[in-house]
C-alpha positions in Angstrom: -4.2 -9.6 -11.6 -1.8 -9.8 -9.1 -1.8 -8.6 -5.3 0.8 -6.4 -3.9 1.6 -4.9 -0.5 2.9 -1.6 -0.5 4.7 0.1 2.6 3.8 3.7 2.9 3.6 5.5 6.4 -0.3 5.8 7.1 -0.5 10.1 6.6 1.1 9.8 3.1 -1.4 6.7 2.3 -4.5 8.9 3.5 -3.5 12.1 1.2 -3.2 9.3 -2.0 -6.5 8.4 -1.2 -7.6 12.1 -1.1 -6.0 12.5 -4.0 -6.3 9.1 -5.8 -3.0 8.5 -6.4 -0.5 6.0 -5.5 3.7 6.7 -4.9 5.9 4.4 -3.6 9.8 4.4 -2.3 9.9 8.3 -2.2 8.0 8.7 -5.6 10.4 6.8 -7.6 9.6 4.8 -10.9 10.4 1.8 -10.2 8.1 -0.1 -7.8 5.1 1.7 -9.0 6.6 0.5 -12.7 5.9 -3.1 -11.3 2.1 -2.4 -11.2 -0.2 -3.2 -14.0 -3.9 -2.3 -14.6 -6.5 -4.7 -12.4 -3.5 -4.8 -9.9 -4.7 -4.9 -6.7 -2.5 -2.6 -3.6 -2.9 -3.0 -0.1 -1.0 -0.5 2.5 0.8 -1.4 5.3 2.0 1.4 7.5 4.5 0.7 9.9 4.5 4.3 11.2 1.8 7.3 11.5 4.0 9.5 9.4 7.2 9.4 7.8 9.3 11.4 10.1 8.7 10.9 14.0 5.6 9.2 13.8 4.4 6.5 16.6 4.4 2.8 15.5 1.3 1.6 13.9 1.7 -1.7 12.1 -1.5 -1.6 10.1 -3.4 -1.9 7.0 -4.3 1.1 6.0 -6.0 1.4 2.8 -6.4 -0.8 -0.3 -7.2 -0.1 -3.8 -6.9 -1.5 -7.1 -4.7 0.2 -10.0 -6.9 2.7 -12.3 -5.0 2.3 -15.7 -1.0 1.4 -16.7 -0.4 5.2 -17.0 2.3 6.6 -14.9 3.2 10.2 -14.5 5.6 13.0 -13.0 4.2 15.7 -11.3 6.3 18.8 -10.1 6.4 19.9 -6.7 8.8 22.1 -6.4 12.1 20.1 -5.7 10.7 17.0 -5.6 9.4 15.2 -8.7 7.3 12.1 -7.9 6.2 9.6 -10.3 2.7 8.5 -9.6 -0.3 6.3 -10.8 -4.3 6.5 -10.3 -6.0 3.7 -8.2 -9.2 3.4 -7.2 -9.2 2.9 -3.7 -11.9 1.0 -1.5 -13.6 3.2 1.6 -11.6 1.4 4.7 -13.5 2.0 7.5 -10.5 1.4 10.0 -6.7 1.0 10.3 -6.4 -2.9 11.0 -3.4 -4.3 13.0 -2.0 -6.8 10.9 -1.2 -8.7 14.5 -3.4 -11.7 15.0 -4.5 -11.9 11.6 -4.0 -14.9 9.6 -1.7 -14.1 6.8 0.9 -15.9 5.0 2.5 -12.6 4.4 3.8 -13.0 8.6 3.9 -17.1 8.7 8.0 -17.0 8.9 10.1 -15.3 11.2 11.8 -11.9 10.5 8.8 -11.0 8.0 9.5 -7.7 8.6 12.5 -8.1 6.6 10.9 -8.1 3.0 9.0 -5.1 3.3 12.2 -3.2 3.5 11.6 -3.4 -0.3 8.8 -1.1 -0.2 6.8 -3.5 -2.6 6.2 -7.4 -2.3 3.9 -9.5 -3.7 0.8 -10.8 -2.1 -0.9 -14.2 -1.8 -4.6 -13.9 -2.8 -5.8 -15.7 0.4 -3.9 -12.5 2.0 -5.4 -9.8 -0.2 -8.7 -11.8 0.8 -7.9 -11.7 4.6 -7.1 -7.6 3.9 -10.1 -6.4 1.9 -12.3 -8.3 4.6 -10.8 -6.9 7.6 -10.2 -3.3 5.9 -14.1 -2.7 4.2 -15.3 -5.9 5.5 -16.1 -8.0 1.8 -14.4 -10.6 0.2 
């Protein structure tokens, strides 16, 4: 199992969990290719929505990776590759300010989740799945 953070603007991150999806870095292959089954995925959202949304800077969901299928789907011009997951019921966005993380210990943290995808310690996918359903 491993722990991974995923940066998705919190409106796309609510229709996966409507959905029960997960894409990453505009629906290509690649960081959703680094999943596994028994992966776990937590959601930061550094924005409301994609295009002109307000700063948010938040946890927003968190879900573990269904299978190691992924898949295409068509929607119109756009062809995303996505996987399942089985996401957790959040009951709140959750700033990730003031929270203990190893994830923000160094200055310019922001910096890695330009990548879309980064790893995760476990004490921080603890720290997540606490503050986000409130269990350990």
């Amino acid at each position: 199992m491993t722990a991974w953070l995923g940066v998705v603007s919190a409106d796309h991150v609510s229709r996966g969990i409507e959905l029960g999806i997960v894409q990453l870095g505009h629906g290509k292959r690649t960081s959703i290719g680094r999943l596994s089954a028994g992966d776990w995925l937590v959601f930061y959202s550094p924005r409301t929505s994609l295009q002109n949304g307000t700063p948010l800077k938040a946890f927003t969901g968190i879900g573990e990776v269904a299978d190691d299928e992924i898949y295409q789907v068509d929607d119109g011009d756009f062809r995303p590759f996505r996987r399942r997951i089985r996401y957790l019921p959040a009951t709140a966005h959750v700033p990730v300010a003031g929270l203990d993380l190893d994830l923000t210990s160094t200055p310019n943290w922001g910096y890695q989740l330009r990548l879309g995808l980064v790893r995760l310690s476990e004490r921080d996918l603890a720290t997540a799945r606490s503050a986000l359903v409130g269990e350990v």
